[in-house]
PyMOL Python script that loads the backbone (N, CA, C, O; Angstrom):
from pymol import cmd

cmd.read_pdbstr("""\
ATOM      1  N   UNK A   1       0.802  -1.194   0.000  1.00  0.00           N
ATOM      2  CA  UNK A   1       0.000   0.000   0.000  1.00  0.00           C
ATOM      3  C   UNK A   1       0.847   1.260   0.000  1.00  0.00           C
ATOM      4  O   UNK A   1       0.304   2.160  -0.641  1.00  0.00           O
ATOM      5  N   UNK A   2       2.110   1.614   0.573  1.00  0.00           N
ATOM      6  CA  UNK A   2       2.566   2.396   0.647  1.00  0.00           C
ATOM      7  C   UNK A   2       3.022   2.957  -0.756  1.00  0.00           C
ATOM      8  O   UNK A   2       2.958   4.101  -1.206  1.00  0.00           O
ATOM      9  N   UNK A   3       3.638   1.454  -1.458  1.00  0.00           N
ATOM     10  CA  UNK A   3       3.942   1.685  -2.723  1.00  0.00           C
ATOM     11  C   UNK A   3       3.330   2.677  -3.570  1.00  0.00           C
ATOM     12  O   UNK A   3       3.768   3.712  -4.071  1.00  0.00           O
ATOM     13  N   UNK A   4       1.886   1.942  -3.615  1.00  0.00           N
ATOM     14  CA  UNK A   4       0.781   2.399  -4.476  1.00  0.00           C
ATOM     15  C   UNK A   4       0.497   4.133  -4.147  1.00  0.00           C
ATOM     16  O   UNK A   4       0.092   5.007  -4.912  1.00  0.00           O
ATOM     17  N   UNK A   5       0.954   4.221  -2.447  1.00  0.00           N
ATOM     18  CA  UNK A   5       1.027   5.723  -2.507  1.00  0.00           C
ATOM     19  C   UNK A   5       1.876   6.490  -2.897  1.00  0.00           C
ATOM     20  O   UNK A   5       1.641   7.583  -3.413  1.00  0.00           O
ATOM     21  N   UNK A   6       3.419   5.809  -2.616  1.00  0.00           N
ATOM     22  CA  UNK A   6       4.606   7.188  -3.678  1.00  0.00           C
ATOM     23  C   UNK A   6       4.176   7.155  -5.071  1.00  0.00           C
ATOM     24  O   UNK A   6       4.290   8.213  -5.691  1.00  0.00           O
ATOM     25  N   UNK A   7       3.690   6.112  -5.698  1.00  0.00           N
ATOM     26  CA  UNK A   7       3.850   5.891  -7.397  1.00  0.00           C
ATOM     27  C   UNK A   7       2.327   6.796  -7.212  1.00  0.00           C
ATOM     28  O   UNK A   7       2.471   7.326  -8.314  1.00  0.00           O
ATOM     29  N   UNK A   8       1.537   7.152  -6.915  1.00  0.00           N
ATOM     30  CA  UNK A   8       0.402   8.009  -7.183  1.00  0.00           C
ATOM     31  C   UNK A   8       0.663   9.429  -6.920  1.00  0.00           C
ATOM     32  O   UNK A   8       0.064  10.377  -7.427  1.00  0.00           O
ATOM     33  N   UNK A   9       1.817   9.479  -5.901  1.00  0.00           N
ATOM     34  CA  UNK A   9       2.443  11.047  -5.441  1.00  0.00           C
ATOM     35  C   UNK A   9       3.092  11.404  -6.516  1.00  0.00           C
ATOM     36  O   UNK A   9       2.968  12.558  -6.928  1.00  0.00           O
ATOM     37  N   UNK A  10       3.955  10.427  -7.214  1.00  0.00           N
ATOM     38  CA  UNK A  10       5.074  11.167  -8.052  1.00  0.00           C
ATOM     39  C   UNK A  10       4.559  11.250  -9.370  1.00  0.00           C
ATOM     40  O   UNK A  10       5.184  11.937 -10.178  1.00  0.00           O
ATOM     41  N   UNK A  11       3.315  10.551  -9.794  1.00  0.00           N
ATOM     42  CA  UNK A  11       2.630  10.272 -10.930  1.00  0.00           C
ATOM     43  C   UNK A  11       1.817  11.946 -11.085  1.00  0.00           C
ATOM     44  O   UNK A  11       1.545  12.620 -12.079  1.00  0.00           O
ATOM     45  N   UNK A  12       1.634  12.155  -9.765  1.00  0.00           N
ATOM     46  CA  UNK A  12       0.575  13.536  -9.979  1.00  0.00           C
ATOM     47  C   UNK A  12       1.515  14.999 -10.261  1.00  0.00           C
ATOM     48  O   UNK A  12       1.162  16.169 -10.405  1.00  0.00           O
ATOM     49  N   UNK A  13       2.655  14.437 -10.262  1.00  0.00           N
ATOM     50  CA  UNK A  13       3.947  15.649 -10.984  1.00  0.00           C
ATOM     51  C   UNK A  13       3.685  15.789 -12.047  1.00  0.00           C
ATOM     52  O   UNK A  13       3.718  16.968 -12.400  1.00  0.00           O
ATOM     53  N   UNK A  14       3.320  14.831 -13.061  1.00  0.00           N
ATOM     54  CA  UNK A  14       3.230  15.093 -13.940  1.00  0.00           C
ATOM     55  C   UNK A  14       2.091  16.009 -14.320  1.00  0.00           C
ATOM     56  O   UNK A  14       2.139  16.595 -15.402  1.00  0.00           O
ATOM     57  N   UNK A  15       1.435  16.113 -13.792  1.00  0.00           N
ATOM     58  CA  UNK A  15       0.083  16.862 -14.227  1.00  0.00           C
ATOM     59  C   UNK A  15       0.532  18.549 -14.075  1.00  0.00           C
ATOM     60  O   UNK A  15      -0.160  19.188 -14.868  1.00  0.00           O
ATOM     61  N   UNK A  16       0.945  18.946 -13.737  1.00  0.00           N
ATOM     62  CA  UNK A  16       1.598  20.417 -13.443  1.00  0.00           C
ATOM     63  C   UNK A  16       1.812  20.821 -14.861  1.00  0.00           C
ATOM     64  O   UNK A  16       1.296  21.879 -15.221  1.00  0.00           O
ATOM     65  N   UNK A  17       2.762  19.862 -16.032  1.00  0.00           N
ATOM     66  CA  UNK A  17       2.771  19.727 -17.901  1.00  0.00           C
ATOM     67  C   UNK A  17       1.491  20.356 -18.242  1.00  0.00           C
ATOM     68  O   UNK A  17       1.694  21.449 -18.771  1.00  0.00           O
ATOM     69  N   UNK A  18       0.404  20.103 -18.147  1.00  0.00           N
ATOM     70  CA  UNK A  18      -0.962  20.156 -18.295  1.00  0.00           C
ATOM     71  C   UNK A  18      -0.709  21.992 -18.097  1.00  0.00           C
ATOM     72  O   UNK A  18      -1.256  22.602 -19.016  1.00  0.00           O
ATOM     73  N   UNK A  19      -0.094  22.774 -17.222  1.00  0.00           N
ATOM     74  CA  UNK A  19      -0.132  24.213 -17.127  1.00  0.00           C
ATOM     75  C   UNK A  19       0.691  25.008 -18.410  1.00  0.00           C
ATOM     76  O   UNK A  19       0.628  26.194 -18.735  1.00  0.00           O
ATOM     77  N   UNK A  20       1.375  24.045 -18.924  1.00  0.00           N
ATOM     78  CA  UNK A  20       2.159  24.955 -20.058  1.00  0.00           C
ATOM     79  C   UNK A  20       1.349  25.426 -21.168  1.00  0.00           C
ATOM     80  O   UNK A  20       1.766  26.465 -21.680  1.00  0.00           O
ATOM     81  N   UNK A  21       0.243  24.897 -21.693  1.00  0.00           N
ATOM     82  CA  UNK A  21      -0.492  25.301 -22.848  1.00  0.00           C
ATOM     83  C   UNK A  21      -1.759  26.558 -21.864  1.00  0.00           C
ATOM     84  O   UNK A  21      -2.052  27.342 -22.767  1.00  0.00           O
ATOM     85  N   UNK A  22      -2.091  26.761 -21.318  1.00  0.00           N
ATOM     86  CA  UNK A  22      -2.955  27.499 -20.642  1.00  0.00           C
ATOM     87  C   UNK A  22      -1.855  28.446 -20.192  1.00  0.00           C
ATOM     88  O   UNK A  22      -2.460  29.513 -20.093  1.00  0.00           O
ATOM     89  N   UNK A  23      -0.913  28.614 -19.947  1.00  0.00           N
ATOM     90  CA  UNK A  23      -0.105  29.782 -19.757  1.00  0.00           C
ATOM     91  C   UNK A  23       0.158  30.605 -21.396  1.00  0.00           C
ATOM     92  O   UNK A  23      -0.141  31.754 -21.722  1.00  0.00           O
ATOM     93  N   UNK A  24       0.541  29.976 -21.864  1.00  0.00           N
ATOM     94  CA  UNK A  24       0.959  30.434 -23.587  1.00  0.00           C
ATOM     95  C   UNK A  24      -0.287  30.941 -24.236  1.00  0.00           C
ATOM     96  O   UNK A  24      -0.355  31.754 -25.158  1.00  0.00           O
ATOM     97  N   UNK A  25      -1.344  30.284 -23.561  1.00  0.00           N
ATOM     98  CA  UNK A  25      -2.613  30.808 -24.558  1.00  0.00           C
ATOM     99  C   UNK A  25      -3.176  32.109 -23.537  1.00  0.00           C
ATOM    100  O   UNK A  25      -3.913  32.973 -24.013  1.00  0.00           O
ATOM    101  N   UNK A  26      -2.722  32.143 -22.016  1.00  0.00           N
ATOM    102  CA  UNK A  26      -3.652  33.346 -21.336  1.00  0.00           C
ATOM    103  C   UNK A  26      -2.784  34.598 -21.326  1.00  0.00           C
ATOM    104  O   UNK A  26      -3.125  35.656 -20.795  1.00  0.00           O
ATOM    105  N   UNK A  27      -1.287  34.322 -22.148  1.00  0.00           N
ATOM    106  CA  UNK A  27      -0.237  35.452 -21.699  1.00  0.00           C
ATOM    107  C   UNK A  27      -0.514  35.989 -23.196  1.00  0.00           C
ATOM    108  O   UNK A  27       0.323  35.878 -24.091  1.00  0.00           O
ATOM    109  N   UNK A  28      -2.020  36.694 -23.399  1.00  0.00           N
ATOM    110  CA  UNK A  28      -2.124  36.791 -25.257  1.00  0.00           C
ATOM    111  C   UNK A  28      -0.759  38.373 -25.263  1.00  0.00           C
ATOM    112  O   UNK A  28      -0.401  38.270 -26.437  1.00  0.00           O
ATOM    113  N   UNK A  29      -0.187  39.210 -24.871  1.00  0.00           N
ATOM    114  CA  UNK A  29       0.392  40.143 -25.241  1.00  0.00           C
ATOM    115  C   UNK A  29       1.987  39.385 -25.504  1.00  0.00           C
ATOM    116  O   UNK A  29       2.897  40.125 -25.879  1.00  0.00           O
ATOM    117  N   UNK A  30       2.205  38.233 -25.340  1.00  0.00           N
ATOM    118  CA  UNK A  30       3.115  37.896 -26.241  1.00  0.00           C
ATOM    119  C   UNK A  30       2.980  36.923 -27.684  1.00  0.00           C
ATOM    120  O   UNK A  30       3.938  36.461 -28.304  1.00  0.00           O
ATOM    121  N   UNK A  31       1.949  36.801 -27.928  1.00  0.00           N
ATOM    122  CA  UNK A  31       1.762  36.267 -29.647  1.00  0.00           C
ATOM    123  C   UNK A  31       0.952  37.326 -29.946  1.00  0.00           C
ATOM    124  O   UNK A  31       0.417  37.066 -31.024  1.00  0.00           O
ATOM    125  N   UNK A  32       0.431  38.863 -29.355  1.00  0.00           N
ATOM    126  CA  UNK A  32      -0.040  39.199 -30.438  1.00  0.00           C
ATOM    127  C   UNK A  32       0.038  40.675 -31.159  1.00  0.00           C
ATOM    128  O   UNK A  32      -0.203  41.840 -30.840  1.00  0.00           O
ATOM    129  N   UNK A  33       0.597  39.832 -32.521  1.00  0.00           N
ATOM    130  CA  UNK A  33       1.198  40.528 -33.267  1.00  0.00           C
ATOM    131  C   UNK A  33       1.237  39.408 -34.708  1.00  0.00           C
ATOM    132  O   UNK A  33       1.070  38.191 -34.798  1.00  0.00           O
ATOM    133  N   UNK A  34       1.533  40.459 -35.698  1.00  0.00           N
ATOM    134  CA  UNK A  34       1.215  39.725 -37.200  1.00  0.00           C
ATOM    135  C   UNK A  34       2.517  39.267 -37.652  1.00  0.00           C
ATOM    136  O   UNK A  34       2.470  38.322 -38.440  1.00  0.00           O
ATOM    137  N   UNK A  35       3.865  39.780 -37.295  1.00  0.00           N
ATOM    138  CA  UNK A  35       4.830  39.086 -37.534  1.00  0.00           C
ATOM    139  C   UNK A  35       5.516  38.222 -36.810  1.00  0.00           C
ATOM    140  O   UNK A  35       5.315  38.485 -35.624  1.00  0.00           O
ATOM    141  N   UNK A  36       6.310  37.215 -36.947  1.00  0.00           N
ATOM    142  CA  UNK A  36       6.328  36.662 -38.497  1.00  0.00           C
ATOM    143  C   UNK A  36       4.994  35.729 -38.849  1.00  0.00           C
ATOM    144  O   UNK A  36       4.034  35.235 -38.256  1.00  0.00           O
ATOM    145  N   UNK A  37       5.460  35.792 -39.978  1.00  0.00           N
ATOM    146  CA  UNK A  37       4.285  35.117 -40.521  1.00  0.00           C
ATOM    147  C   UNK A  37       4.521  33.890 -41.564  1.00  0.00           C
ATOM    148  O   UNK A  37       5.512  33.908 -42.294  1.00  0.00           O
ATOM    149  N   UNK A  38       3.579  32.824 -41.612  1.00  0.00           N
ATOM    150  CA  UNK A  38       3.934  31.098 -41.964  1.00  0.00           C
ATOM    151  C   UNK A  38       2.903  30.807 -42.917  1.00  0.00           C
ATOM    152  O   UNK A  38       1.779  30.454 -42.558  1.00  0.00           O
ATOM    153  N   UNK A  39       3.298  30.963 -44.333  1.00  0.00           N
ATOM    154  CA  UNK A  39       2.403  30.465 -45.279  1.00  0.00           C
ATOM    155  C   UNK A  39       1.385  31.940 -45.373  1.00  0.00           C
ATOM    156  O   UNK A  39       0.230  31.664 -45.696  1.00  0.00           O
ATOM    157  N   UNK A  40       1.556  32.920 -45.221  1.00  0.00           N
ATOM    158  CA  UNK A  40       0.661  34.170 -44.768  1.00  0.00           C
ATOM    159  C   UNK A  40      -0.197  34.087 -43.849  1.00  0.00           C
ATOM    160  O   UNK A  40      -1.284  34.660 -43.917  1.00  0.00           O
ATOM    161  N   UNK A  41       0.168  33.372 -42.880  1.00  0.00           N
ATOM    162  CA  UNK A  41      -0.651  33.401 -41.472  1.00  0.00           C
ATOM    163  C   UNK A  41      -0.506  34.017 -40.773  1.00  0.00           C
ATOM    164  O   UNK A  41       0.521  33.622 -40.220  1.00  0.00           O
ATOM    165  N   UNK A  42      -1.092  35.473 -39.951  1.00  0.00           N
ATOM    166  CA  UNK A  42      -0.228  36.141 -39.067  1.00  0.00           C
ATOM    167  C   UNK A  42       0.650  35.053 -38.182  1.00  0.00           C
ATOM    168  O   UNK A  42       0.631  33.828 -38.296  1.00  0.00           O
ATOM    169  N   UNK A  43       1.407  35.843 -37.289  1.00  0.00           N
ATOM    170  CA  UNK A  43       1.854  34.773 -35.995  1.00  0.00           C
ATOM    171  C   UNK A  43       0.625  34.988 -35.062  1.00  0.00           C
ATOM    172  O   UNK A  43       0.533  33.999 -34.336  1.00  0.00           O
ATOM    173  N   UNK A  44      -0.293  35.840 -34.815  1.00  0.00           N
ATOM    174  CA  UNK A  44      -1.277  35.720 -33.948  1.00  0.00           C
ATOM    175  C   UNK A  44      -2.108  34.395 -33.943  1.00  0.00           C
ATOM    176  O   UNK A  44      -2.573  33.909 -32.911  1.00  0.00           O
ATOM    177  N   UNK A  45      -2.284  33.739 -35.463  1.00  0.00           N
ATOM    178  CA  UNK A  45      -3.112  32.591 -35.528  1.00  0.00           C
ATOM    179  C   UNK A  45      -2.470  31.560 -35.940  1.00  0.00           C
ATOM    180  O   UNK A  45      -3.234  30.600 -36.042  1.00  0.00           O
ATOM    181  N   UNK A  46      -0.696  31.163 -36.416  1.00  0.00           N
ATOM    182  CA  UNK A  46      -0.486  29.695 -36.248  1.00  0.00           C
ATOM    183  C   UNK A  46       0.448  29.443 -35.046  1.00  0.00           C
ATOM    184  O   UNK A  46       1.228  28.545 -34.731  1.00  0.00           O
ATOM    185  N   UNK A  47       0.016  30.693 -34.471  1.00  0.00           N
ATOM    186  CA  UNK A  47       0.976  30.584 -32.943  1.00  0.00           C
ATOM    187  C   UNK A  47      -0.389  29.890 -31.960  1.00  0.00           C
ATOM    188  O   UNK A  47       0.009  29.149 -31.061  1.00  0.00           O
ATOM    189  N   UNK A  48      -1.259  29.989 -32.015  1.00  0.00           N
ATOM    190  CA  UNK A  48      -2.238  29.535 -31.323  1.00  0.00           C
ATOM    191  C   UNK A  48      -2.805  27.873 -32.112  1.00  0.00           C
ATOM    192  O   UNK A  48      -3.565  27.267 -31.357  1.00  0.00           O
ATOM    193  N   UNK A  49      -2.592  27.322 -33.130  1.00  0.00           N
ATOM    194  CA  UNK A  49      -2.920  26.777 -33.789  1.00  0.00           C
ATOM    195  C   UNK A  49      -1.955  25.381 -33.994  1.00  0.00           C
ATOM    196  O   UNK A  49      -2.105  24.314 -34.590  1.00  0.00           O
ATOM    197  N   UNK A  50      -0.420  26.261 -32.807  1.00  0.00           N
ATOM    198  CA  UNK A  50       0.546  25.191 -33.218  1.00  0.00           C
ATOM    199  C   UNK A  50       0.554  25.071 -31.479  1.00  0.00           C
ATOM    200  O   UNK A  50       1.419  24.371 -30.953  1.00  0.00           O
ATOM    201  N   UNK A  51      -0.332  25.705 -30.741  1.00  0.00           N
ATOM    202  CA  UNK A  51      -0.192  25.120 -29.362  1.00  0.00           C
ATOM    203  C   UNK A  51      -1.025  24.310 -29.634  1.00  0.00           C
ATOM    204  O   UNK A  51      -0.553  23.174 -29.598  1.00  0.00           O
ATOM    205  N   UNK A  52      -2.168  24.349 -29.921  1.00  0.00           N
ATOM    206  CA  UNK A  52      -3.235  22.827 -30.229  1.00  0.00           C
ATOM    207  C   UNK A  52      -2.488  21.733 -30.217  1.00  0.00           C
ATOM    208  O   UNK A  52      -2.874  20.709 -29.652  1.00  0.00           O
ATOM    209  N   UNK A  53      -1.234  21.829 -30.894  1.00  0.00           N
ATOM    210  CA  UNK A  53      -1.104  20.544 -31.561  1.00  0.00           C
ATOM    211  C   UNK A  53       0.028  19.868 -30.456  1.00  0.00           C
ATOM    212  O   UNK A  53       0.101  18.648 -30.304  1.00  0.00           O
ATOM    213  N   UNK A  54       0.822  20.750 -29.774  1.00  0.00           N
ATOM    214  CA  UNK A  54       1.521  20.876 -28.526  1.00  0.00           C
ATOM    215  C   UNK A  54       0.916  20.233 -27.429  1.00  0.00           C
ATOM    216  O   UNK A  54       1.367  19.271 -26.807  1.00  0.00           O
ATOM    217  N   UNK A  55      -0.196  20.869 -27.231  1.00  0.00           N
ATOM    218  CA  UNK A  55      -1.371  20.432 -26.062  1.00  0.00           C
ATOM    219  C   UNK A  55      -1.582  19.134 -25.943  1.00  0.00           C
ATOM    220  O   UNK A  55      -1.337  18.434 -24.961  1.00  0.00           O
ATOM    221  N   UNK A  56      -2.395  18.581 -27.735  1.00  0.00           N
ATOM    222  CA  UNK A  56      -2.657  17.283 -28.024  1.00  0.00           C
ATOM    223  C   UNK A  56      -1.323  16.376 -27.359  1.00  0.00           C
ATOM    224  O   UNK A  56      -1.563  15.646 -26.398  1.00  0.00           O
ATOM    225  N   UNK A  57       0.213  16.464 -27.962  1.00  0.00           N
ATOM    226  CA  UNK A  57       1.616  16.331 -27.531  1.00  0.00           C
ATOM    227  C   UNK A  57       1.685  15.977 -26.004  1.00  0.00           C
ATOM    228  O   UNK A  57       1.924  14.869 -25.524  1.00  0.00           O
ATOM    229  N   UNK A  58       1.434  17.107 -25.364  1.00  0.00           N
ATOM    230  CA  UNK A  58       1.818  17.194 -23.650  1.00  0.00           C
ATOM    231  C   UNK A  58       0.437  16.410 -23.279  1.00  0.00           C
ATOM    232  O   UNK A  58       0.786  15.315 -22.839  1.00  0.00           O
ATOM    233  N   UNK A  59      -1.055  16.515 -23.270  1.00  0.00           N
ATOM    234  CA  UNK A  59      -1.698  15.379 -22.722  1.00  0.00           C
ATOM    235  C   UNK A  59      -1.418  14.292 -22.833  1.00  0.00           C
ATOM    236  O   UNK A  59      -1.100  13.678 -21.814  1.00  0.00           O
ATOM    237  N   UNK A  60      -1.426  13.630 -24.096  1.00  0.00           N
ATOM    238  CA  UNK A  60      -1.144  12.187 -24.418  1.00  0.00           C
ATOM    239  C   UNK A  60       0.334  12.103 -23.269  1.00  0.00           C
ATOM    240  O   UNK A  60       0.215  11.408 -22.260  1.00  0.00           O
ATOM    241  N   UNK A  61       1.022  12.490 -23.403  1.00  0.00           N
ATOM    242  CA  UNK A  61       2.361  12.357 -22.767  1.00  0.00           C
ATOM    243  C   UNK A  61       1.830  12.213 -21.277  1.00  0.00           C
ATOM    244  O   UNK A  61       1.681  11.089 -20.799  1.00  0.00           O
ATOM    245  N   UNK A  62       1.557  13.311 -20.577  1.00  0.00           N
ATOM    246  CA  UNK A  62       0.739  13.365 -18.961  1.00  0.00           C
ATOM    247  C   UNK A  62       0.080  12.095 -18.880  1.00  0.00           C
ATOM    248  O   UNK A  62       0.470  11.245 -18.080  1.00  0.00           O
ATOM    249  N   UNK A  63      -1.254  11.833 -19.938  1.00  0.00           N
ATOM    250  CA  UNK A  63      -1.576  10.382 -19.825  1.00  0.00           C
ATOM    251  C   UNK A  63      -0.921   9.418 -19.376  1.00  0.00           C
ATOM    252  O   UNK A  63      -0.953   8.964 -18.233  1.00  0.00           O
ATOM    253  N   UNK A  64      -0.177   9.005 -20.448  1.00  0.00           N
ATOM    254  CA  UNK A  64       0.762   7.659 -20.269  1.00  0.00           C
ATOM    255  C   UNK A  64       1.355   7.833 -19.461  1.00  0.00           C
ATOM    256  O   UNK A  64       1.250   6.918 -18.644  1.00  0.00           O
ATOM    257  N   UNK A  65       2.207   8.808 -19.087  1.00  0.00           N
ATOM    258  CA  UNK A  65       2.862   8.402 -17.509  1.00  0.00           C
ATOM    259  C   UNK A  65       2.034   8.756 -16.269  1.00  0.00           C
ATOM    260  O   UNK A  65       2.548   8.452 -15.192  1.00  0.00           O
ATOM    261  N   UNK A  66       0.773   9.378 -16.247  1.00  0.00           N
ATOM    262  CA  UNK A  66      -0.233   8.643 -14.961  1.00  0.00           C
ATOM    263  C   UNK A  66      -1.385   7.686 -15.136  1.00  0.00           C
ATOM    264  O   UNK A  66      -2.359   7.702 -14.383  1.00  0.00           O
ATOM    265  N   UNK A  67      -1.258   6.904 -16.087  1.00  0.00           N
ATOM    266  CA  UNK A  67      -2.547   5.743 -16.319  1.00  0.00           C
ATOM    267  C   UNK A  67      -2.174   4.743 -15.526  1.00  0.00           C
ATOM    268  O   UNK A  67      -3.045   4.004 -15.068  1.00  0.00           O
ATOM    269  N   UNK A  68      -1.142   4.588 -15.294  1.00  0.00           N
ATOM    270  CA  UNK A  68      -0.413   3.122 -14.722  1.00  0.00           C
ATOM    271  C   UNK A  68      -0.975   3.453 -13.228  1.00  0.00           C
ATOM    272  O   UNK A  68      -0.918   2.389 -12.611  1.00  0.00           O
ATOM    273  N   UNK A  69      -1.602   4.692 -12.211  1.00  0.00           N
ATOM    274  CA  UNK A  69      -2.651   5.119 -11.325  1.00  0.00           C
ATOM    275  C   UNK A  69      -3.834   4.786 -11.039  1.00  0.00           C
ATOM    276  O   UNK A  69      -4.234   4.638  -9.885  1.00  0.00           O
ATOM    277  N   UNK A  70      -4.828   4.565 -12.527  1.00  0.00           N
ATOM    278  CA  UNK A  70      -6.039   4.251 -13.027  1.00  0.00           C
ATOM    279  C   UNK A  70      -5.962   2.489 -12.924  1.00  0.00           C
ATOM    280  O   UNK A  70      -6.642   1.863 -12.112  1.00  0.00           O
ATOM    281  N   UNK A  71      -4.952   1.798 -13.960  1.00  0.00           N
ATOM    282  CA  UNK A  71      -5.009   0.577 -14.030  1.00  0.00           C
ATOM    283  C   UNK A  71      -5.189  -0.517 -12.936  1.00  0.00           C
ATOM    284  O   UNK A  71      -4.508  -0.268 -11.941  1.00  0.00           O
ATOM    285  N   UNK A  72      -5.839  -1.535 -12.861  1.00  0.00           N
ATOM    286  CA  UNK A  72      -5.332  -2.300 -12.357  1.00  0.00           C
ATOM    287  C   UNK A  72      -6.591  -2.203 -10.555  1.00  0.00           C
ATOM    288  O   UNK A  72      -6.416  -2.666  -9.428  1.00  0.00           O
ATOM    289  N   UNK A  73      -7.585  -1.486 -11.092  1.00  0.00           N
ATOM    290  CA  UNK A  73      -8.549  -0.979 -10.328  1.00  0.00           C
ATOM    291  C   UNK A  73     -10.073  -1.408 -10.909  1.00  0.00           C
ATOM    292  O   UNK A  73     -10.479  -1.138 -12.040  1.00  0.00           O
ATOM    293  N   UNK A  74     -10.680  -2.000 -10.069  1.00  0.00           N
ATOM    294  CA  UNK A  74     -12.401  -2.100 -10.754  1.00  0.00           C
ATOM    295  C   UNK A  74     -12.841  -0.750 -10.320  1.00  0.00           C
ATOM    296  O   UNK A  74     -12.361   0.180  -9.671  1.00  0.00           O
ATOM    297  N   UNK A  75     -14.195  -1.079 -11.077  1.00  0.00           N
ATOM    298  CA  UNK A  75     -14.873   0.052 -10.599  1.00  0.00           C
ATOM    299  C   UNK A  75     -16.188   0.316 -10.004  1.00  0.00           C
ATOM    300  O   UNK A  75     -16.875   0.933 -10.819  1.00  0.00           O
ATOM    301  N   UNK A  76     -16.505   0.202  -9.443  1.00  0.00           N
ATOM    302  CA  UNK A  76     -18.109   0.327  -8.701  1.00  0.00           C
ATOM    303  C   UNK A  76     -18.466  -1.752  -8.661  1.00  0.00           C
ATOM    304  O   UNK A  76     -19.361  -2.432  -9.163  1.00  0.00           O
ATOM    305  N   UNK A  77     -17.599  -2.001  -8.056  1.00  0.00           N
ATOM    306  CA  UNK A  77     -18.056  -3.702  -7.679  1.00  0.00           C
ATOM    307  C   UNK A  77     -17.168  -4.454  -6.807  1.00  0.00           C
ATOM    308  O   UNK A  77     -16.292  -4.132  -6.005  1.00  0.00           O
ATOM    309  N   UNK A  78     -17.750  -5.758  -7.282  1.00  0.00           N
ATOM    310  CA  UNK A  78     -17.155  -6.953  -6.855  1.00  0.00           C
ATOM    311  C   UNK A  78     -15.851  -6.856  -7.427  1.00  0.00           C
ATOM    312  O   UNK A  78     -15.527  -5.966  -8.213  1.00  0.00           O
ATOM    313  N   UNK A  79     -15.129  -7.743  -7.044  1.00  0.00           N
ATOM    314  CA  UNK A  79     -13.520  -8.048  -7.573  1.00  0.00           C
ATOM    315  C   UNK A  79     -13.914  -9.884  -8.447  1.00  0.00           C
ATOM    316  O   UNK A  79     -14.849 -10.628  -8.150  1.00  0.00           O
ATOM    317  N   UNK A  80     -13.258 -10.031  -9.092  1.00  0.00           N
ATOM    318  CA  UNK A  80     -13.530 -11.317  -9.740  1.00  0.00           C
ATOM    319  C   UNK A  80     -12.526 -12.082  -9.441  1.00  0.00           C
ATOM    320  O   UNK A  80     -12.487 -13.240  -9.858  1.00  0.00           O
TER     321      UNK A  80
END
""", "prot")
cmd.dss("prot")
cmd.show_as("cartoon", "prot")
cmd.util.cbc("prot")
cmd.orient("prot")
């Protein structure tokens, strides 16, 4: 049991990752502005467009290293 408690303590570090895309998107006075620009996109909109894809990046990542938390658990029952 104790185990199961450091590996759930150190697993929930990871979730803090989860703050980097919500900082970049709420600090708007540093993307906004039209230069440079990608394919004629201002930077105001594939700077926001390439955190999406970042975000998608850093969850999946946060996932996999706290699912191994979730696993290995029923849920609302008996044990078999």
């Amino acid at each position: 049991m104790a185990h199961d408690a450091d590996v759930n303590k150190a697993s929930k570090h990871w979730l803090w990752l989860l703050l980097l895309p919500w900082i970049a998107m709420i600090w708007v006075p540093s993307y906004n502005k039209v230069e440079p620009q990608l394919f004629d996109f201002p930077f105001f909109y594939w700077y926001q467009l390439l955190w999406v894809l970042i975000s998608a990046v850093i969850t999946a990542f946060v996932y996999n290293k706290t699912k191994s938390r979730y696993t290995g658990r029923s849920q609302g029952g008996a044990q078999q």
